[in-house]
N, C-alpha and C positions, 0 to 999 in steps of 0.2 A: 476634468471630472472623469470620463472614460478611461484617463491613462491608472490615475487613483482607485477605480473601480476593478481596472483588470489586474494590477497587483493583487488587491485584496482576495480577488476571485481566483486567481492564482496560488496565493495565500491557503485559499479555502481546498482547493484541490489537491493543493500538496498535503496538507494534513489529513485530511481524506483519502490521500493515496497512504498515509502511515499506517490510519486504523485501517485503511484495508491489507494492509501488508499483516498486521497483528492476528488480524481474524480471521483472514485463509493459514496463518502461523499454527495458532490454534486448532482451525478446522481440521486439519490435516495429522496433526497429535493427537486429535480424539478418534478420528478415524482410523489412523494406522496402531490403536493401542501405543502412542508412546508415551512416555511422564506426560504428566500435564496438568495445568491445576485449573479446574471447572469454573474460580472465580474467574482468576483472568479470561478466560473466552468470552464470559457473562460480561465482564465489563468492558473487554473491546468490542462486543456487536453493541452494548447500548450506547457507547462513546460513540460508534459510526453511526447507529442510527439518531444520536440526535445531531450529528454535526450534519446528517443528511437535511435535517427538518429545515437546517439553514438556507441548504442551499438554492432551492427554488425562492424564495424571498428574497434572497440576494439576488436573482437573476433578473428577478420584474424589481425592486426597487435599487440596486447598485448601490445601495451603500449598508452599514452596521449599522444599528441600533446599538445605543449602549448597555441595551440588557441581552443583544447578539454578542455585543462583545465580551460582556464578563463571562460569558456563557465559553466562547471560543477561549478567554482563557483560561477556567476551568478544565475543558477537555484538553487544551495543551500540557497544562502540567501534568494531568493522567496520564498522557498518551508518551512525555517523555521516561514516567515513571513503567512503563511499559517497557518502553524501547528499552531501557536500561539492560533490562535483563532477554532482551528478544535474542541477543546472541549470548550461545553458552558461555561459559568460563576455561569449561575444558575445548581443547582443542580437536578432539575426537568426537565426531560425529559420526551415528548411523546413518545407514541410506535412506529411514523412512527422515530423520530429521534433516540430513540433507535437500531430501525432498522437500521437506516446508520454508525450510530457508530458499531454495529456489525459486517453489510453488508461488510463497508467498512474496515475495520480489517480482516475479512474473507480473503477476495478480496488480501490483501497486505497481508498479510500471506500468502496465497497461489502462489501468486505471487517470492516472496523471496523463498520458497519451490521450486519452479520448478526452479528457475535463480542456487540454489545449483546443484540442481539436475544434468542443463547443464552446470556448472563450470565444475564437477564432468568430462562431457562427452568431453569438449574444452582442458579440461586443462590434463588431464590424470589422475585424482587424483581420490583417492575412497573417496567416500561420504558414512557417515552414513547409514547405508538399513532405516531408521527410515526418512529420508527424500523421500525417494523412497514408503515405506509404508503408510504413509500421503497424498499422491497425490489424493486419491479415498475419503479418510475422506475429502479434501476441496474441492473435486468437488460435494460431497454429501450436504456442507453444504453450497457451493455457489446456488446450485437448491434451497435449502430451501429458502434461500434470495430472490433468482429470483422468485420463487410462494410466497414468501409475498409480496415482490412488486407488482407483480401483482396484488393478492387480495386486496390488499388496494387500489389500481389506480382503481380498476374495485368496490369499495364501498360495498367490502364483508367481512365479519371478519373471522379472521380467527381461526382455531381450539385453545382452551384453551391450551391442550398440547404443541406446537408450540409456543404460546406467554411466558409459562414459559420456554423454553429452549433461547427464545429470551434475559428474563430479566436475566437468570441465567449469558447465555454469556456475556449481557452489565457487570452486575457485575464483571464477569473475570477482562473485560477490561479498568474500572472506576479503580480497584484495582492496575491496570495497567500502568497506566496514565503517570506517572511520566518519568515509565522506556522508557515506548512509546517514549514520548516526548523528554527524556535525551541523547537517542538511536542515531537519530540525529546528535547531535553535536561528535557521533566519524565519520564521512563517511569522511569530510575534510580529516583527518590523513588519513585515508585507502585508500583515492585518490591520498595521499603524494602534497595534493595542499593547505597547512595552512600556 
């Protein structure tokens, strides 16, 4: 049962970690004036907030409901149809959109980081110390976000230093891409709703 429960909850974090990667995406193109379209943000904070409404029920009962589950598949197919388009087409990006793709990869990392962390504490299991030692490394790199957005909403630039740790990460994350995106398509299985 436990080991079933913490897939699925696993499941649950990872997808959770997507819409939140979407909607600091978002957050950050409305704040730095870059394109952006008003639905998409509308629909990835109400996609995150209802896959949130799940996840305290799932924590006190450990399992789905089959009306939790059409519901998860619902926000899955959104959340792919999302993704599809989360990375541009063109290959040129600006510094405030490289910031989002960073930002919000930060954000969903950290996010998935700490949902381990509380499986860890829900379920009884030991986690890695390596997720527990990381908690401080993406709170430090989510303030660096939060002070570039700022500086940029406030038409300041910012230090030279900083922009190249910004493009180094985009590079991580460009390098990335694929597995990002592929990542995805296992949470159906780990919800056991395919």
């Amino acid at each position: 049962m436990a080991n079933k429960a913490t897939t699925q909850y696993n499941g649950i974090i990872l997808l959770t970690g997507y819409l939140q990667r979407l909607f600091v995406a978002e957050t950050i193109y409305r704040r730095l004036n870059e394109p952006h379209d008003p639905e998409r943000f509308k629909l990835a904070k109400s996609l995150l907030d209802e896959a949130y409404t799940i996840v305290p029920v799932f924590e006190r009962a450990q399992s789905l409901t089959i009306e939790q589950k059409e519901q998860l598949v619902s926000i899955i197919k959104q959340t792919k149809k999302l993704m599809a388009t989360y990375f541009k087409e063109k290959n040129t990006y600006s510094f405030p959109q490289k910031i989002a793709i960073v930002g919000s990869s930060l954000y969903a990392e950290q996010h998935v980081n700490s949902g381990i962390v509380r499986l860890g504490e829900i379920f009884k299991v030991e986690v890695n110390k390596d997720f527990h030692m990381r908690i401080k490394f993406y709170e430090q790199r989510t303030k660096m976000i939060d002070y570039l957005v700022h500086l940029i909403e406030n038409k300041e630039q910012p230090e030279e230093q900083i922009m190249k740790v910004i493009d180094s990460l985009f590079n991580d994350v460009m390098r990335n891409k694929e597995f990002i995106v592929n990542d995805l398509n296992q949470i159906p299985q780990m919800l056991e709703i395919e």
